[in-house]
PyMOL Python script that loads the backbone (N, CA, C, O; Angstrom):
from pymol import cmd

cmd.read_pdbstr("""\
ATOM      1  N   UNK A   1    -189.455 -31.600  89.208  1.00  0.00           N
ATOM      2  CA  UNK A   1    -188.862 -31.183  87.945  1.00  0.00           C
ATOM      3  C   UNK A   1    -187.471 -31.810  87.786  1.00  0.00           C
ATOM      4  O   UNK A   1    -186.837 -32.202  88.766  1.00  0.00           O
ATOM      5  N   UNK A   2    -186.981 -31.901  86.456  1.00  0.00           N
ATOM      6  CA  UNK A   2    -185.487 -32.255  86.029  1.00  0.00           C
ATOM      7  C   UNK A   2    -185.767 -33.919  85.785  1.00  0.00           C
ATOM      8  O   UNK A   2    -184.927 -34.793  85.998  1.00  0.00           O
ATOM      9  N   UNK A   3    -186.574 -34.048  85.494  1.00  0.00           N
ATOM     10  CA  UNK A   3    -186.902 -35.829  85.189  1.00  0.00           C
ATOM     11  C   UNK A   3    -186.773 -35.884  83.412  1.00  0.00           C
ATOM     12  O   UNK A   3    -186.904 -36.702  82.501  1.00  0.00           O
ATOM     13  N   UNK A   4    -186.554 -34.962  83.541  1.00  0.00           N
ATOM     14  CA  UNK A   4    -186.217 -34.585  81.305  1.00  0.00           C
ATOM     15  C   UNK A   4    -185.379 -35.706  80.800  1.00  0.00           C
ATOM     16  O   UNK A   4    -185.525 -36.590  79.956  1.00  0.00           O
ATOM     17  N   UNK A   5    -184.066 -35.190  81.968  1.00  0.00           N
ATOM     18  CA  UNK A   5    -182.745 -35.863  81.057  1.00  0.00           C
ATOM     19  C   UNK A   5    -182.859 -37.621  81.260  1.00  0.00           C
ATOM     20  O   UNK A   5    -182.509 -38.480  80.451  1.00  0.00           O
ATOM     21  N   UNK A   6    -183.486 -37.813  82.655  1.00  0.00           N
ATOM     22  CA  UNK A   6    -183.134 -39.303  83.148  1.00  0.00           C
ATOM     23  C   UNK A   6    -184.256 -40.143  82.698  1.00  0.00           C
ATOM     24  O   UNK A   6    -184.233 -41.368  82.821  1.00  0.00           O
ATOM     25  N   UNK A   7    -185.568 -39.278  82.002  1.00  0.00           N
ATOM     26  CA  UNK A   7    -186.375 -39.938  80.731  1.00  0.00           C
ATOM     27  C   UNK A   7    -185.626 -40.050  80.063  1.00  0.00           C
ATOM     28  O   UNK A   7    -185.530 -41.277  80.032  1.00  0.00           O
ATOM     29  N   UNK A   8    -185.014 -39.733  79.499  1.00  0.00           N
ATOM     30  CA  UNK A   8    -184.674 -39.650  77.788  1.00  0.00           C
ATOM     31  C   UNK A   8    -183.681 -40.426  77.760  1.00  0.00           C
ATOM     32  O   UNK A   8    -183.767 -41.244  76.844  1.00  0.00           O
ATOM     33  N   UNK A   9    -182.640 -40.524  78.473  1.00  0.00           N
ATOM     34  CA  UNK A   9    -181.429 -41.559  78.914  1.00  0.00           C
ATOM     35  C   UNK A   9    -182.287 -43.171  79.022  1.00  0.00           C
ATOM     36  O   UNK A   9    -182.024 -44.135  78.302  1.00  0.00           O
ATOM     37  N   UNK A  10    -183.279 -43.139  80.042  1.00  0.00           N
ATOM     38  CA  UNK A  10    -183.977 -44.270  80.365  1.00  0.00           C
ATOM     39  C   UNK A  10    -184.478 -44.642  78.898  1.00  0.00           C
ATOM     40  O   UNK A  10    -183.868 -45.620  78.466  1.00  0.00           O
ATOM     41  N   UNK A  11    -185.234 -44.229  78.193  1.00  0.00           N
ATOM     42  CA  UNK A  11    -185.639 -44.158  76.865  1.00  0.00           C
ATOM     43  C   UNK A  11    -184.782 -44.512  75.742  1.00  0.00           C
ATOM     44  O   UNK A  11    -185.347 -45.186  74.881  1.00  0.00           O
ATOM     45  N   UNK A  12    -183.687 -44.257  75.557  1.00  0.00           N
ATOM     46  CA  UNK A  12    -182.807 -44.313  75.211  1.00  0.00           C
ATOM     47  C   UNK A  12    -182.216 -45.580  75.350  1.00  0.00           C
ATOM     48  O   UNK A  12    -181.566 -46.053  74.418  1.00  0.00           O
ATOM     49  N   UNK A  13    -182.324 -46.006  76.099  1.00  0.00           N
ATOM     50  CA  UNK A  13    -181.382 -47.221  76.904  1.00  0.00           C
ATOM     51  C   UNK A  13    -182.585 -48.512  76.261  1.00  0.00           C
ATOM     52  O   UNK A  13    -182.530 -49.482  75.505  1.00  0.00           O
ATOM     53  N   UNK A  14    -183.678 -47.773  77.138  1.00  0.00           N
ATOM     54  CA  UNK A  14    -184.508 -48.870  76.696  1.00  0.00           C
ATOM     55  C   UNK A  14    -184.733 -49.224  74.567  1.00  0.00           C
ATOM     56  O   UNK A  14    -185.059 -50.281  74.027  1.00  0.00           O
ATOM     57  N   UNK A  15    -184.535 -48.430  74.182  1.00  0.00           N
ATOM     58  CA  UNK A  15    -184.606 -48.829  72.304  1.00  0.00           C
ATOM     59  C   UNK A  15    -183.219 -49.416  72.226  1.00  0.00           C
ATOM     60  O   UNK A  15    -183.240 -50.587  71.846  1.00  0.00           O
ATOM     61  N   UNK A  16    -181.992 -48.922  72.483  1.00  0.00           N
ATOM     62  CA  UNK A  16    -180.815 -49.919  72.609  1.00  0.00           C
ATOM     63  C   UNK A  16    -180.986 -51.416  72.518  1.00  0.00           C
ATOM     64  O   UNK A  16    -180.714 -52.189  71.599  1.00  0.00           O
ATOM     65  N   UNK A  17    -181.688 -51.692  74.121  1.00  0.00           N
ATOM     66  CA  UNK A  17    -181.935 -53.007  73.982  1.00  0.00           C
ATOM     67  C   UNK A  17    -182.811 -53.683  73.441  1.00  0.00           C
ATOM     68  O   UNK A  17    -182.761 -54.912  73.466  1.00  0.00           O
ATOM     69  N   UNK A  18    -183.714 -53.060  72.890  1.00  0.00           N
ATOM     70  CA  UNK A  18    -184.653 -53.695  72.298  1.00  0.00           C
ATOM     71  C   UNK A  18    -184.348 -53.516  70.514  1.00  0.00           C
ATOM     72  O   UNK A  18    -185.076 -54.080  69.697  1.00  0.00           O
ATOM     73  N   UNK A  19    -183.532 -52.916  70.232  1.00  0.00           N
ATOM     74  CA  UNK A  19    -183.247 -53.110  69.036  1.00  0.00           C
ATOM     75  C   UNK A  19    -181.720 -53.454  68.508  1.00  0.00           C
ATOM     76  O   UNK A  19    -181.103 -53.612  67.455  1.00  0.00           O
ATOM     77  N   UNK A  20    -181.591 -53.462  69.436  1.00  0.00           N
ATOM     78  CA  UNK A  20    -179.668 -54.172  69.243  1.00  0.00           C
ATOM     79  C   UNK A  20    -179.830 -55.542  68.643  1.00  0.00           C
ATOM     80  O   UNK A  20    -180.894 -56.146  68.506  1.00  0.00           O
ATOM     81  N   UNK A  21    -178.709 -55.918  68.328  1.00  0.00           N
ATOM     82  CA  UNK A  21    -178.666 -57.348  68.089  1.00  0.00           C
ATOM     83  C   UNK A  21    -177.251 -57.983  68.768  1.00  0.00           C
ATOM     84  O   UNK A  21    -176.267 -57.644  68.110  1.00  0.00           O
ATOM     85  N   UNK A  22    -176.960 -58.754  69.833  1.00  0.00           N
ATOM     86  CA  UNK A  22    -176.021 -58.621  70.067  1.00  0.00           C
ATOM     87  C   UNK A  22    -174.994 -59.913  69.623  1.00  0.00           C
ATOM     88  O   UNK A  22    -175.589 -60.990  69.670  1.00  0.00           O
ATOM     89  N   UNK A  23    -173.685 -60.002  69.238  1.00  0.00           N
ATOM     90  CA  UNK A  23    -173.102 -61.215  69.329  1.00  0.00           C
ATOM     91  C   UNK A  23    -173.322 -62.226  69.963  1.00  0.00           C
ATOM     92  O   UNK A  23    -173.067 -62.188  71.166  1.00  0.00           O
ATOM     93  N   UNK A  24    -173.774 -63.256  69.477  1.00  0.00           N
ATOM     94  CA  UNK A  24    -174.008 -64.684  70.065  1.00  0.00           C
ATOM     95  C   UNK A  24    -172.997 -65.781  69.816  1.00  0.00           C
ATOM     96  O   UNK A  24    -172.639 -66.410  68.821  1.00  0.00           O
ATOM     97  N   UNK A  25    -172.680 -65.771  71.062  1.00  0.00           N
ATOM     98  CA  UNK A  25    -171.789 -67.539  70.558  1.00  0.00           C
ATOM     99  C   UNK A  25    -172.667 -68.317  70.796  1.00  0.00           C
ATOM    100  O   UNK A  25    -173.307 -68.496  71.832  1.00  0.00           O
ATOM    101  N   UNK A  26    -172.739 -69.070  69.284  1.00  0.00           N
ATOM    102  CA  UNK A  26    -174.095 -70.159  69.443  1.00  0.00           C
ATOM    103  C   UNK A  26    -173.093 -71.443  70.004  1.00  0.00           C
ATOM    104  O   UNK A  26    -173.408 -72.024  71.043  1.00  0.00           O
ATOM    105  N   UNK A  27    -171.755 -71.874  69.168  1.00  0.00           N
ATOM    106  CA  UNK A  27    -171.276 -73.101  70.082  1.00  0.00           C
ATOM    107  C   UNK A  27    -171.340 -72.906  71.561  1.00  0.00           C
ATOM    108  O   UNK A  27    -171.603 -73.687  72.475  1.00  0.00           O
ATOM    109  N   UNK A  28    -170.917 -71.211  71.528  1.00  0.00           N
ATOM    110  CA  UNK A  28    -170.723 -71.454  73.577  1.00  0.00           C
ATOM    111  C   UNK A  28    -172.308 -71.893  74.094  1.00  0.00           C
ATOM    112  O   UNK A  28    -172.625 -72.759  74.910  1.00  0.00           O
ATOM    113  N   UNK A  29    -173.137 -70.998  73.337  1.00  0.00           N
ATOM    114  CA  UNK A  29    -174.719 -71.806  74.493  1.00  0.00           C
ATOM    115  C   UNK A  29    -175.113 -72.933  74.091  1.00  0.00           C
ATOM    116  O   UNK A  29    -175.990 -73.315  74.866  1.00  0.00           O
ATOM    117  N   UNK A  30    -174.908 -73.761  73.191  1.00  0.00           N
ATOM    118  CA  UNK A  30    -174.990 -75.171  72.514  1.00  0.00           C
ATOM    119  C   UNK A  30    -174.019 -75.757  73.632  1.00  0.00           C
ATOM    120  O   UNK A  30    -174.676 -76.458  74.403  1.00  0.00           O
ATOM    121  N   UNK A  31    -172.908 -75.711  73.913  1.00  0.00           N
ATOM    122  CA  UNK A  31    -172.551 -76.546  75.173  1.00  0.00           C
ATOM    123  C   UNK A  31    -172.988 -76.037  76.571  1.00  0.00           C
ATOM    124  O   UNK A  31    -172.937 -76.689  77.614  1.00  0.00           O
ATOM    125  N   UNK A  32    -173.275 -75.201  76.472  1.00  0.00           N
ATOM    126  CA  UNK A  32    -173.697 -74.976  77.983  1.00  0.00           C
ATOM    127  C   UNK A  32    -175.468 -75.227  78.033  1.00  0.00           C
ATOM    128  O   UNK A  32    -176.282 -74.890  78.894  1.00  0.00           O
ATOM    129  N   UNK A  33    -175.571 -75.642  77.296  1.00  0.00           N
ATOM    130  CA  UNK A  33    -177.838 -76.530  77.029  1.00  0.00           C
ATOM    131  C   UNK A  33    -177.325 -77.209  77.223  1.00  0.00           C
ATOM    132  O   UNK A  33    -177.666 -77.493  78.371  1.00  0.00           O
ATOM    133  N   UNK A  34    -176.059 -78.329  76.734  1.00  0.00           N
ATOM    134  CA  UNK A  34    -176.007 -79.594  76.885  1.00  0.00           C
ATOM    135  C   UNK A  34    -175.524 -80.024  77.926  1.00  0.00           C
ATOM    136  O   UNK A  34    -175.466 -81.183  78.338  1.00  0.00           O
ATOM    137  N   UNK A  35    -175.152 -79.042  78.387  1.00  0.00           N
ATOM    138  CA  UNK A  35    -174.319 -79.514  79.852  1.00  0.00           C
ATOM    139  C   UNK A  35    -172.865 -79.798  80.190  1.00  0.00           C
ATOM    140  O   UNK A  35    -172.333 -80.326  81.167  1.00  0.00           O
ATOM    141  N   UNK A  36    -172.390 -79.269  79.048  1.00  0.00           N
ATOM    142  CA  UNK A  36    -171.151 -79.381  78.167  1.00  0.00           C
ATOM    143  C   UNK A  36    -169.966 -78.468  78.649  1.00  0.00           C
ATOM    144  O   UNK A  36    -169.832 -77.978  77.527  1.00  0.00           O
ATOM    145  N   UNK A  37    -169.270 -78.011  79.174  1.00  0.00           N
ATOM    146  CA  UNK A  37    -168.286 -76.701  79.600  1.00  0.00           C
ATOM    147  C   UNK A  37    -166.893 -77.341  79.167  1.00  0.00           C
ATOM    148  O   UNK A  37    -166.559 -78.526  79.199  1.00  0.00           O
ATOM    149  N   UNK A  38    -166.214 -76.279  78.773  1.00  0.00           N
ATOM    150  CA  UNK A  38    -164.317 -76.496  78.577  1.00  0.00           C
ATOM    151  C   UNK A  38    -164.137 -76.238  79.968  1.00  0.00           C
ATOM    152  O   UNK A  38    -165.038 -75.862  80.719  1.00  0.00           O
ATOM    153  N   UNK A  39    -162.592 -76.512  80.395  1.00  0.00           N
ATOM    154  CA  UNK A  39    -162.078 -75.899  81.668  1.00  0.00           C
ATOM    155  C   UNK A  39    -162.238 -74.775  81.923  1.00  0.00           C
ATOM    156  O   UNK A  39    -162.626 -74.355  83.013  1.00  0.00           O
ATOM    157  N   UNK A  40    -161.947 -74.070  80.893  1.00  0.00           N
ATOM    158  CA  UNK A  40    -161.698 -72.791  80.738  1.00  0.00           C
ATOM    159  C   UNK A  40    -163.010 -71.655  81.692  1.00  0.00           C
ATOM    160  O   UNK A  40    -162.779 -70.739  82.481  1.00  0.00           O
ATOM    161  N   UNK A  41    -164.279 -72.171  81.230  1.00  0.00           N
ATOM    162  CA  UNK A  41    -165.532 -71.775  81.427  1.00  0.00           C
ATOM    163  C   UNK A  41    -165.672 -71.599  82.782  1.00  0.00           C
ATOM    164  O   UNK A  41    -166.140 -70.621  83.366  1.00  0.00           O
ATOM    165  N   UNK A  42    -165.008 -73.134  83.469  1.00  0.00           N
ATOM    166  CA  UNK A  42    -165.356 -73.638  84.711  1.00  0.00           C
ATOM    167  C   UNK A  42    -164.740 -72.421  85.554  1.00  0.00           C
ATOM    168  O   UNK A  42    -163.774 -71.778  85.142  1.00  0.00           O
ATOM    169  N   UNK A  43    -165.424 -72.147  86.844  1.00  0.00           N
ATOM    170  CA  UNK A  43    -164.854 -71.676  87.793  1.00  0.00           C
ATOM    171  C   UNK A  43    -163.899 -72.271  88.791  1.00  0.00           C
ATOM    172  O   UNK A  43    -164.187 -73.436  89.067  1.00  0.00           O
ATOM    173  N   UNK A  44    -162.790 -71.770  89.438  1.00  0.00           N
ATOM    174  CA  UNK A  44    -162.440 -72.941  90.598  1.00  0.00           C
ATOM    175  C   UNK A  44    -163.127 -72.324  91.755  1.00  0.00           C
ATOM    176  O   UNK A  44    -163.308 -71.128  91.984  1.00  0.00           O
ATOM    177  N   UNK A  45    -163.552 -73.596  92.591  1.00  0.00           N
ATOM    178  CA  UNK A  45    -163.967 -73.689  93.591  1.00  0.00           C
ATOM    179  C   UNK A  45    -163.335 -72.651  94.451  1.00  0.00           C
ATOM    180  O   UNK A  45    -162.202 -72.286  94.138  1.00  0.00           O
ATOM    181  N   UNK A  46    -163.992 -72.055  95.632  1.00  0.00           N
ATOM    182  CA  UNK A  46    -163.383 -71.337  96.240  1.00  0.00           C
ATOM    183  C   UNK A  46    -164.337 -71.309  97.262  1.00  0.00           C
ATOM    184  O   UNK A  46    -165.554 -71.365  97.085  1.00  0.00           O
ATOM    185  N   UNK A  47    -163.638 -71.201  98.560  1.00  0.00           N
ATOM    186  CA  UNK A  47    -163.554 -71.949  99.722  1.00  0.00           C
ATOM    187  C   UNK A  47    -164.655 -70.331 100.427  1.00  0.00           C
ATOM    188  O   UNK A  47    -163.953 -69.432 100.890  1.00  0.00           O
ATOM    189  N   UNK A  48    -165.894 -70.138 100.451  1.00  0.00           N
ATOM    190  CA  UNK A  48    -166.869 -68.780 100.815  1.00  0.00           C
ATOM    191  C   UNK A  48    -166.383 -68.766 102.592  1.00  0.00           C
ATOM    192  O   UNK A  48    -166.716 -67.837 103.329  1.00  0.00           O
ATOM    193  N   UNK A  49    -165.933 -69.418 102.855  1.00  0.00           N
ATOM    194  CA  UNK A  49    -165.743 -69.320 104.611  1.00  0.00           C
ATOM    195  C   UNK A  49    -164.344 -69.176 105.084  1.00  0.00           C
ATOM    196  O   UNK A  49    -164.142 -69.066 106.293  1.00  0.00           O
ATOM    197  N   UNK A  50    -163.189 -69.165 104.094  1.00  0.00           N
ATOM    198  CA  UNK A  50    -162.198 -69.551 104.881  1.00  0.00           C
ATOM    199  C   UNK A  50    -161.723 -67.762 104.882  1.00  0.00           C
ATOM    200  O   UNK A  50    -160.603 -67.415 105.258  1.00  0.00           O
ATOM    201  N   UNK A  51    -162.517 -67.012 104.520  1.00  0.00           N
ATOM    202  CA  UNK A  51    -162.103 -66.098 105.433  1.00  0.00           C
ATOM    203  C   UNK A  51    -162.403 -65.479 106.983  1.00  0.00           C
ATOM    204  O   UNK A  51    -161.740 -64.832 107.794  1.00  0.00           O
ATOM    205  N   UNK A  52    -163.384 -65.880 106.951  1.00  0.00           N
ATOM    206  CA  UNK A  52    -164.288 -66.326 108.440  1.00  0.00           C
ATOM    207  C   UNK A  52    -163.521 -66.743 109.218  1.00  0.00           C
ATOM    208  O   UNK A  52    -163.168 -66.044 110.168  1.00  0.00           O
ATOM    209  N   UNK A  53    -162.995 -68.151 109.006  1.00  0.00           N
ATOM    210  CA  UNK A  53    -162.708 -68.661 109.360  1.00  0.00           C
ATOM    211  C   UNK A  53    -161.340 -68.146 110.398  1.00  0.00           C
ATOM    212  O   UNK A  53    -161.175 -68.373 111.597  1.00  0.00           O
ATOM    213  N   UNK A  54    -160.424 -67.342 109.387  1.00  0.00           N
ATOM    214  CA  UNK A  54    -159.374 -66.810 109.796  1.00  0.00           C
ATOM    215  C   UNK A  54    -159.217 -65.990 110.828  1.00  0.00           C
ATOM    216  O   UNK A  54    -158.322 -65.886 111.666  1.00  0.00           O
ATOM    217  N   UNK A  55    -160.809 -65.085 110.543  1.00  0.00           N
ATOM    218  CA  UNK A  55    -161.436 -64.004 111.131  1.00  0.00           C
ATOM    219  C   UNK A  55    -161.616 -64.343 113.104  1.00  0.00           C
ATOM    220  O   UNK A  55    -161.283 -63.672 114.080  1.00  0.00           O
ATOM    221  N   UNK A  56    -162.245 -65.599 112.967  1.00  0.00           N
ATOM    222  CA  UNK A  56    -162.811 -66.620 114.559  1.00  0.00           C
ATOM    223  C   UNK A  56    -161.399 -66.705 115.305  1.00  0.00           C
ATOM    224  O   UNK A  56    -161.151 -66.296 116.439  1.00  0.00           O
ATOM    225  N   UNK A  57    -160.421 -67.408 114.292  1.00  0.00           N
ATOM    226  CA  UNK A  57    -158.945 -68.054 114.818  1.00  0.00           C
ATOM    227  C   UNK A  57    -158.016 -66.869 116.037  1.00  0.00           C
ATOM    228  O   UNK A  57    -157.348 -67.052 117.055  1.00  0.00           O
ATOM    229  N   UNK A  58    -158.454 -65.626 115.218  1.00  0.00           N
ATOM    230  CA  UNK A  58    -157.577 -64.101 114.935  1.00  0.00           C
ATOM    231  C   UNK A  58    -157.729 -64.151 117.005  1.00  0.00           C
ATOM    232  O   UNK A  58    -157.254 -63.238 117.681  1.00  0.00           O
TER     233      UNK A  58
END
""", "prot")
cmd.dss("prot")
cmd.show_as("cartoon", "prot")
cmd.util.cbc("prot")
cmd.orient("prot")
């Protein structure tokens, strides 16, 4: 029992998304199909080990 509320929430959630419409930036996915990114978009690189790394040294 008590599966009432977390249907109806689930239910709920689910017509949201299926009937929303949400803001689209069409230029932003028009450059990113083309393969296209500003700086801005870009991530910087970042180094997944050099905390490890520090970690071995310690």
């Amino acid at each position: 029992m008590g599966r009432g509320r977390a249907k109806a929430k689930q239910t709920k959630v689910a017509r949201q998304l299926k009937y929303s419409t949400p803001n689209t930036d069409l230029e932003r996915l028009q450059r990113e199909l083309s393969g296209q990114s500003s700086p801005v978009d870009r991530p910087d690189p970042v180094d997944e080990w050099a905390d490890e790394d520090e970690w071995r040294r310690a």
